[in-house]
C-alpha positions in Angstrom: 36.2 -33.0 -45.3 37.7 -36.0 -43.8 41.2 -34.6 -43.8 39.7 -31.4 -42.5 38.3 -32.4 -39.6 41.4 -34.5 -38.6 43.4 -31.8 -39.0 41.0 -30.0 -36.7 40.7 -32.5 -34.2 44.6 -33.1 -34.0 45.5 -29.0 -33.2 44.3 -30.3 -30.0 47.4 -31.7 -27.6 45.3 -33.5 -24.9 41.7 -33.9 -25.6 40.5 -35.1 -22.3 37.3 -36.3 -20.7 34.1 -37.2 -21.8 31.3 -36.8 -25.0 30.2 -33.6 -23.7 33.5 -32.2 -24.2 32.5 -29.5 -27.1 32.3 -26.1 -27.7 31.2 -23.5 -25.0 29.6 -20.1 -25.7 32.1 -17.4 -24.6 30.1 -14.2 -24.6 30.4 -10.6 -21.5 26.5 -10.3 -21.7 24.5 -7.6 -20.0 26.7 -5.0 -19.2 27.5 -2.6 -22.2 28.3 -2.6 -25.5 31.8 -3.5 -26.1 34.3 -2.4 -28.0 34.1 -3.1 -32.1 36.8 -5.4 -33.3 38.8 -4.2 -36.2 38.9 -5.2 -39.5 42.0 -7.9 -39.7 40.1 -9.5 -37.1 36.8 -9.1 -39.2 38.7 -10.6 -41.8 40.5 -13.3 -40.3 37.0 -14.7 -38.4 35.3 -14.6 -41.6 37.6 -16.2 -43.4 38.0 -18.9 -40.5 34.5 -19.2 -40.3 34.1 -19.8 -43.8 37.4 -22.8 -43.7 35.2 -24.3 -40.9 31.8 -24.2 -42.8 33.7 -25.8 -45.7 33.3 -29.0 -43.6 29.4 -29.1 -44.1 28.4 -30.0 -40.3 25.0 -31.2 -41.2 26.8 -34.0 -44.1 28.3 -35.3 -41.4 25.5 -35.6 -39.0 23.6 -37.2 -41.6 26.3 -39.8 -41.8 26.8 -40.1 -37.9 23.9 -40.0 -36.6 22.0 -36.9 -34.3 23.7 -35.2 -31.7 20.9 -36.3 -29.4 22.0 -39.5 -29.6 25.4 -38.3 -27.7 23.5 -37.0 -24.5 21.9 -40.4 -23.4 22.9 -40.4 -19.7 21.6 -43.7 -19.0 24.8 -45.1 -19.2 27.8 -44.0 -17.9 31.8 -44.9 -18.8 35.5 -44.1 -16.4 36.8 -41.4 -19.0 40.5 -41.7 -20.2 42.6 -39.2 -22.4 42.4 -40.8 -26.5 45.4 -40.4 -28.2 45.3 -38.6 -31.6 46.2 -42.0 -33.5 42.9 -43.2 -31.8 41.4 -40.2 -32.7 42.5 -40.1 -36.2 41.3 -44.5 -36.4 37.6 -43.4 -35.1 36.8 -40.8 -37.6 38.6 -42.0 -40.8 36.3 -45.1 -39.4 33.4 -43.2 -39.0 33.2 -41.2 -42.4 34.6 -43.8 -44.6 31.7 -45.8 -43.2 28.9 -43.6 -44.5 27.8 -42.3 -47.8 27.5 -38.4 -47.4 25.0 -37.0 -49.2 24.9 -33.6 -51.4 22.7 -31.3 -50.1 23.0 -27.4 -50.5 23.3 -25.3 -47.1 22.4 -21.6 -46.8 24.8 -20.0 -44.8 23.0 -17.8 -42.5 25.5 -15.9 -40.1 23.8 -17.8 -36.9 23.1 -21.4 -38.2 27.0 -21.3 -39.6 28.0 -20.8 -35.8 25.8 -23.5 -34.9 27.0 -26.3 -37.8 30.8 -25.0 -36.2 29.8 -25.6 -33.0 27.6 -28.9 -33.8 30.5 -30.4 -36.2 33.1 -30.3 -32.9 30.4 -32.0 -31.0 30.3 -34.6 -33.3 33.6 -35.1 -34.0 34.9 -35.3 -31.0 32.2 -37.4 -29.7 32.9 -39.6 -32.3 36.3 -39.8 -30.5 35.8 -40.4 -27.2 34.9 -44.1 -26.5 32.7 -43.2 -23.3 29.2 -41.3 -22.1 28.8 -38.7 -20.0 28.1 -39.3 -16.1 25.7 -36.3 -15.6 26.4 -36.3 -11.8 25.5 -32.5 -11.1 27.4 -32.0 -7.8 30.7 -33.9 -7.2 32.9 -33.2 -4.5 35.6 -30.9 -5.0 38.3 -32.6 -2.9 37.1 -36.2 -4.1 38.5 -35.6 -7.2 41.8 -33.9 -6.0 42.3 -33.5 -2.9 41.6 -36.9 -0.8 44.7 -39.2 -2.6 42.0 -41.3 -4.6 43.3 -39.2 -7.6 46.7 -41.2 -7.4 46.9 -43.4 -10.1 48.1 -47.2 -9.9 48.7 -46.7 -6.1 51.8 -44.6 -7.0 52.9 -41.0 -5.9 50.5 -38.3 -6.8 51.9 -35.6 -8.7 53.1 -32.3 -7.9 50.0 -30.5 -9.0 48.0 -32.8 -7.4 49.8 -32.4 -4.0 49.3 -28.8 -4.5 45.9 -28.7 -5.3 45.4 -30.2 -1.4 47.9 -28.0 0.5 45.9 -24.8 -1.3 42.8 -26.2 -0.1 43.9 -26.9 3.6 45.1 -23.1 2.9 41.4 -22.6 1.8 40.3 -23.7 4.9 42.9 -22.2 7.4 41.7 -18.4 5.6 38.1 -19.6 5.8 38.6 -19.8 9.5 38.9 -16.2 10.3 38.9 -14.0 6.8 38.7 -11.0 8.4 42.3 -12.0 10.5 44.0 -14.5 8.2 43.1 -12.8 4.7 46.3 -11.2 4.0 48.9 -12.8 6.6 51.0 -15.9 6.3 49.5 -19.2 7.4 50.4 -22.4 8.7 49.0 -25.0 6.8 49.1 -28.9 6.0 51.9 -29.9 3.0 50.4 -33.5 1.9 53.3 -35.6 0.7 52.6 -39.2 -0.6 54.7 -41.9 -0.6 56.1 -44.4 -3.4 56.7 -47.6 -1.5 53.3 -47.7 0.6 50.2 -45.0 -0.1 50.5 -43.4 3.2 50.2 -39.6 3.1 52.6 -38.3 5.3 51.5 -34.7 6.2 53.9 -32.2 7.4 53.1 -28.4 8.0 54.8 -25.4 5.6 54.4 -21.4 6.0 52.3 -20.3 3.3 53.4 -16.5 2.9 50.6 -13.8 3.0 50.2 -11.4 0.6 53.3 -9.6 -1.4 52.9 -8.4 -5.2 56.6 -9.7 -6.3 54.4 -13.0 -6.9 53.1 -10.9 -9.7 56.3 -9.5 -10.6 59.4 -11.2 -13.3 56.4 -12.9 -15.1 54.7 -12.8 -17.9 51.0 -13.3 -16.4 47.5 -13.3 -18.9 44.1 -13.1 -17.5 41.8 -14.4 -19.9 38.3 -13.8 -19.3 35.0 -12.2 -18.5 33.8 -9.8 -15.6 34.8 -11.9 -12.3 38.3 -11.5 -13.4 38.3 -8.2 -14.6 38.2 -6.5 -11.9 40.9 -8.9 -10.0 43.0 -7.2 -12.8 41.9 -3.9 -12.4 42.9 -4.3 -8.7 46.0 -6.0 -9.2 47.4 -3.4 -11.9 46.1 -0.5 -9.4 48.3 -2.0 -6.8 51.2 -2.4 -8.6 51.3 1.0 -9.5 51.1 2.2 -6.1 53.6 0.0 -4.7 55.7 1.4 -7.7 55.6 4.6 -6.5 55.3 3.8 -2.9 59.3 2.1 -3.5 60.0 5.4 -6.0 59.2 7.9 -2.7 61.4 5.5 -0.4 58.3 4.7 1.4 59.2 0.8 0.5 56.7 -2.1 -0.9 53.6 -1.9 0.7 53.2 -4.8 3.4 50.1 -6.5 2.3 51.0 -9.5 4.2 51.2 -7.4 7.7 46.9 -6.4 7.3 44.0 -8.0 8.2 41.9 -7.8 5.1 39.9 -4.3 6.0 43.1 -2.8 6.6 44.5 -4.0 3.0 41.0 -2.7 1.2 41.1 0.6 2.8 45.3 0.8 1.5 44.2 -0.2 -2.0 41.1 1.9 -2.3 42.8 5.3 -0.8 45.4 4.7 -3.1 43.7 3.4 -6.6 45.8 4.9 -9.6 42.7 4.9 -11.6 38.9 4.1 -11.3 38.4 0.9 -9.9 34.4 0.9 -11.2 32.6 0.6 -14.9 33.8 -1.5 -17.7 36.7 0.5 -19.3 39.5 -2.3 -19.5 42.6 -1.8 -17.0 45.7 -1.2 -18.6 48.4 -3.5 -18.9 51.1 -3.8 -16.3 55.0 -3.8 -18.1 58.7 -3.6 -16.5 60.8 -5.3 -19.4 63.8 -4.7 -17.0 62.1 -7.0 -14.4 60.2 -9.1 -17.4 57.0 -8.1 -15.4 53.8 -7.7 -17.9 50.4 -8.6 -16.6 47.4 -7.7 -18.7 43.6 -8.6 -18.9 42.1 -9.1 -22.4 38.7 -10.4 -22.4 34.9 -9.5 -23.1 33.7 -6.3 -21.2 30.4 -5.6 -23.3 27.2 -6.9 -24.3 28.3 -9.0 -27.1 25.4 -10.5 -28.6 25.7 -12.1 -31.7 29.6 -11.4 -31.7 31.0 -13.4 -29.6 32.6 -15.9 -32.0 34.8 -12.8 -32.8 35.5 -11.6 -29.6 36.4 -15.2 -28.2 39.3 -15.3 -31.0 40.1 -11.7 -30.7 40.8 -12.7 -27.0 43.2 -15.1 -28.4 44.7 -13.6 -30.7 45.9 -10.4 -28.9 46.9 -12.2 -25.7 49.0 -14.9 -27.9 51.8 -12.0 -28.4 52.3 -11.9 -24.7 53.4 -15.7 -25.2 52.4 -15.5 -20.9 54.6 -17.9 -18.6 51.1 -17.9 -16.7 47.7 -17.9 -17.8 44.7 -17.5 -15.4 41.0 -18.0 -17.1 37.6 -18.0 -16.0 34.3 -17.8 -18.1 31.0 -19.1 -17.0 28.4 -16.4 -15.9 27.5 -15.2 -19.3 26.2 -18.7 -20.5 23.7 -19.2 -17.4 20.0 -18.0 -17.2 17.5 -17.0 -15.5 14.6 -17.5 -18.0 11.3 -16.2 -16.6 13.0 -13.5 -14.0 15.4 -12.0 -15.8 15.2 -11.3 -19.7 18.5 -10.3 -20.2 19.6 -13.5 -18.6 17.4 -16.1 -21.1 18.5 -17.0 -24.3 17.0 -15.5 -27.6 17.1 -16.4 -31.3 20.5 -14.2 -31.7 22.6 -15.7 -29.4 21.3 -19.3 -29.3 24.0 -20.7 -29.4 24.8 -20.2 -25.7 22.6 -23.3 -24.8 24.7 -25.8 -26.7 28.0 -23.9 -25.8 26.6 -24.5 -21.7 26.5 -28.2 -22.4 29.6 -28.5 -24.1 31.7 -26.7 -21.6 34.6 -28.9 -21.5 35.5 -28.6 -25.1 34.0 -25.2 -26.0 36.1 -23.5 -23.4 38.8 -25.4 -20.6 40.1 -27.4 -24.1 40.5 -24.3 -25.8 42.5 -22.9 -23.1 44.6 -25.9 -22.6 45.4 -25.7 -26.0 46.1 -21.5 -26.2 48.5 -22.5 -22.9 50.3 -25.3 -25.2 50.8 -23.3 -28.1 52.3 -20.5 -26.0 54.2 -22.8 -24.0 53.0 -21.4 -21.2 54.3 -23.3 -17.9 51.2 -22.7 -15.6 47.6 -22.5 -16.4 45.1 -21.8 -13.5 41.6 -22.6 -14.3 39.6 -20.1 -11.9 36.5 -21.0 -10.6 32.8 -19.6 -11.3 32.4 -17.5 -8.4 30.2 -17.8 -5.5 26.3 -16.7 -6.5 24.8 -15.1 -2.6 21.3 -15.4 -3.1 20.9 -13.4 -0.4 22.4 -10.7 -1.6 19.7 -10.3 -4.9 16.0 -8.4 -4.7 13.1 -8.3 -6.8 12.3 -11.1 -9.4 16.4 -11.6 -9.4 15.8 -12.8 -6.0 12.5 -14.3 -6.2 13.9 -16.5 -9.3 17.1 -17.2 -7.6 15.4 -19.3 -4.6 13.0 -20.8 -7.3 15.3 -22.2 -9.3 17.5 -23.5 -6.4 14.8 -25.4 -5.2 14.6 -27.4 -8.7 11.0 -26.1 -9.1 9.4 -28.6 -11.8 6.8 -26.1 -12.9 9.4 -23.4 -13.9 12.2 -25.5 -15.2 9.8 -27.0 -17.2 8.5 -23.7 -18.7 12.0 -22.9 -18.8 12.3 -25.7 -21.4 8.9 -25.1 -23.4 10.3 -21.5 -24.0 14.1 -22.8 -25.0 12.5 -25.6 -27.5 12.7 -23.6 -30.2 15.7 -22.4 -29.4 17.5 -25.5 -29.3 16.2 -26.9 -32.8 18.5 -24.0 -34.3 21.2 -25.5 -32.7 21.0 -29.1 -33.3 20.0 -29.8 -29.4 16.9 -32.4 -28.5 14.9 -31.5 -25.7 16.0 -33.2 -22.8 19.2 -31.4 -23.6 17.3 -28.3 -22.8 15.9 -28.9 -19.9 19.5 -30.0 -18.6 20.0 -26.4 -19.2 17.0 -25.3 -17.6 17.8 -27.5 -14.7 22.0 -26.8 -13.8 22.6 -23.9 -16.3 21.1 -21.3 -13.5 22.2 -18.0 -12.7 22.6 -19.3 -9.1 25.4 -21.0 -7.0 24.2 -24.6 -8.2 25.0 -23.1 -12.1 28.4 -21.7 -10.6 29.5 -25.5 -8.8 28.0 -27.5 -11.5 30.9 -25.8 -14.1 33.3 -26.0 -11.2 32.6 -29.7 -10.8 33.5 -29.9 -14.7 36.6 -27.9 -14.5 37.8 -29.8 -11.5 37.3 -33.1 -13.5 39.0 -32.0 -16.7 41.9 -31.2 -14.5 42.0 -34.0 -12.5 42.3 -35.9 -16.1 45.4 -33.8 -16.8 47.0 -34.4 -13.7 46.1 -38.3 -13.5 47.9 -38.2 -17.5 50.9 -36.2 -17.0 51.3 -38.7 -13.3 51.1 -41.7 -16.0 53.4 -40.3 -18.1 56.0 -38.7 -15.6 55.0 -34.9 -16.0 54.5 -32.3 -18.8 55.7 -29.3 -19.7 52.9 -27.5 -18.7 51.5 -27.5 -15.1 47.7 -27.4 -14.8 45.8 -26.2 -11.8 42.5 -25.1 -10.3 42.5 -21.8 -8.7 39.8 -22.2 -6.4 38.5 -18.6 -5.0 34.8 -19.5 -5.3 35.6 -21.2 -1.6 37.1 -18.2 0.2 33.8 -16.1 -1.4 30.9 -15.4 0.8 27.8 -13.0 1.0 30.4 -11.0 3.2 32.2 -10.3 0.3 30.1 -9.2 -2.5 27.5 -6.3 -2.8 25.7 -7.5 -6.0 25.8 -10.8 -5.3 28.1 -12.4 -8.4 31.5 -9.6 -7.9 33.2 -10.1 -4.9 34.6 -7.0 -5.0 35.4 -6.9 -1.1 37.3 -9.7 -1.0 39.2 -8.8 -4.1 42.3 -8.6 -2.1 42.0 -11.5 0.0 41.2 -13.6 -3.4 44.5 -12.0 -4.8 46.4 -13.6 -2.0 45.3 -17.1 -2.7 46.1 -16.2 -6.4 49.4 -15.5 -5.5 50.1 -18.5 -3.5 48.6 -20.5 -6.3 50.8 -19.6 -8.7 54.0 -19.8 -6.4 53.0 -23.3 -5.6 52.2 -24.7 -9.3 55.2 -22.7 -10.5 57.6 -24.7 -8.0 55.9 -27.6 -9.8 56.5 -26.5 -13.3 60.2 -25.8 -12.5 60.6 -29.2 -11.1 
């Protein structure tokens, strides 16, 4: 079991950040059922499933202790990246430390997900030397974008120097969307010097919209419903400008519109229906070495999505993308007591200890798909911007409730999800952290930004240390140019779909000019 779990915990190339780096619950809920997955896949989970269970999770909680016992946020530790010989020291420690005792498991279907998830937990608890901070709201630019990220007083990186210039470019679109959507912009390049910390800031054109930044790449979106229909768009668009060049008509001059003009171009021109949950195609030129493609979880996947989380994997690994753009988060939140599609229940569980372990559960298993790919960019996208406003009935009513931090109903919140958690090896305070920040509001959407933002900024400050890596990592941050403006059912921002894909493609020019040196 020992050499199992090392083996497990060494696949990983940078395990960053802190003990409540684990395993997040991946699953499109609400919205259909998706599509069946076939039977090598069948095969290949359950055989994986069963290689994983041969660890026996709950042995090894025996031995090292409960998982509770990981969540104490009384204290609080700087977290640093733990090298897999550090790694590899802590658990041979750890397990040749304690006597495991025999005890016979029955493998139900769900509690073999959970001892999955709970072993990671442990493990790489085990590994990390410090606590979690629980913080709920940090400030975005703190962590990247002020120059406190440098580390040892030296340079900041590339990435990290990009990361501010896109948010100055944030806030030059911010200040007229309607007029600066699409068109270049001005903005603020920070440079920081070697010899004395200053930042000297100079200004740079930041070009508006044009689709070649989406063309002569291999691009993934991996994901659930706030990116798939930015790919729907995107392929949509391409096609037209396709034909738009075929008919000597030209490419189409996004970056000449104001952002009403470029909706109306896209939507009088879609190449196929822009609404429902049928997947987009994929977008391929191999004499240009274009191919953009979505694959993700458009369904209600209750109960399945262990499956469709590797199947995601799996069939996006043969794309072996150049780029890979990810975003999950909505379909772990709640709204318990106004919305019963959006509460946990005994089949899908599991979602309340994949919420707390978002880190490792999901950003870590991208990082890791990006490595093995050799991908040279990964943009984590952000949870998008939840307008309150924008809800009605008890979807409204529970919204504003649970923004407020209502005691009575996070607590009831809790004394519902008890149960719940006991299946899943997760104490009660634990829940009502859940209760409290895993909302199906704006504070649930920034309290996972805030994490993704910090498991970034840990990259960054590593691959500064250690003069680079080969693969770039970067936050693409669309949650800030979102607004109730933009979005009809409050979560898809669906009107500012093409002003979003314009900061997309300036993110990825910009991290891309840091991958190629």
């Amino acid at each position: 079991a020992a050499a199992a779990a090392h083996q497990y915990s060494s696949n990983s190339v940078a395990r960053v950040g802190t003990r409540e780096e684990k395993r997040y619950w991946c699953c499109y809920r609400g919205r259909g059922q998706g599509p069946p997955l076939n039977k090598s896949l069948q095969k290949h989970r359950h055989q994986e499933l069963h290689q994983r269970s041969s660890l026996h999770p709950v042995f090894m909680l025996s031995a090292m202790g409960s998982p509770n016992s990981m969540n104490n946020d009384s204290t609080a530790a700087p977290t640093h990246v733990v090298s897999s010989q550090t790694k590899k020291h802590a658990l041979s420690s750890t397990l040749s430390s304690s006597a495991i005792p025999k005890i016979q498991l029955r493998r139900a279907p769900l509690l073999l997900i959970s001892y999955v998830i709970t072993i990671t937990v442990v493990l790489q608890s085990q590994m990390n030397s410090s606590s979690p901070n629980d913080v709920p709201f940090l400030t975005h630019l703190d962590l990247l974008g002020n120059g406190n990220s440098n580390v040892g007083g030296g340079d900041a990186s590339c990435s990290q120097r990009t990361f501010r210039t896109l948010a100055n470019l944030i806030a030059k679109i911010n200040e007229n969307t309607h007029a600066n959507a699409l068109i270049p912009l001005d903005v603020t390049l920070d440079d920081a010097t070697v010899n004395n910390g200053r930042t000297h800031a100079t200004n740079v054109t930041m070009p508006g919209l044009h689709l070649s930044s989406f063309r002569g790449k291999r691009i993934a979106f991996l994901g659930d419903s706030t990116i798939f229909y930015m790919a729907k768009y995107l392929v949509s668009m391409l096609r037209h400008e396709d034909k738009s060049i075929a008919g000597g008509m030209g490419k189409v001059e996004y970056h000449t519109m104001n952002s009403g003009r470029g909706n109306s171009v896209v939507l009088s021109n879609k190449q196929f229906a822009l609404e429902g949950t049928t997947a987009p195609p994929p977008f391929r030129k191999d004499d240009e070495n274009t191919w953009f493609q979505f694959w993700g979880m458009s369904g209600n996947s209750h109960g399945r999505t262990e499956e469709l989380l590797d199947a995601m994997f799996t069939e996006s690994e043969v794309m072996r993308p150049q780029v890979v753009v990810a975003n999950m988060a909505f379909h772990w939140f709640h709204l318990c007591g106004y919305s019963e599609k959006m509460c946990p229940t005994p089949i899908d569980s599991p979602i309340i200890v994949r919420w707390l372990n978002y880190k490792e559960t999901w950003l870590q298993r991208v990082y890791d798909f990006a490595v093995k790919v050799d991908a040279k960019v990964l943009l984590f996208k952000t949870a998008n911007f939840i307008c309150g406003s924008a809800r009605t009935g008890d979807w409204a009513t529970g919204d504003a409730i649970y923004q407020s931090f209502d005691n009575k109903t996070i607590s009831e919140c809790a004394r519902r999800l008890e149960p719940l958690g006991k299946e899943v090896f997760v104490g009660p305070e634990d829940v009502a952290k859940y209760c409290k920040y895993g909302q199906f509001t704006d504070v649930g959407s920034r309290y996972v930004n805030d994490q993704m933002v910090e498991f970034v900024r840990q990259i960054q400050e590593r691959d500064n240390l250690e003069g680079g890596g080969r693969l770039t990592v970067g936050i693409y941050n669309d949650h800030d140019i979102e607004s109730c403006s933009t979005t009809v059912d409050a979560i898809h921002h669906k009107k500012g779909i093409v002003m979003r894909l314009r900061l997309l493609a300036n993110t990825i020019d910009s991290y891309m000019k840091c991958s190629n040196g």
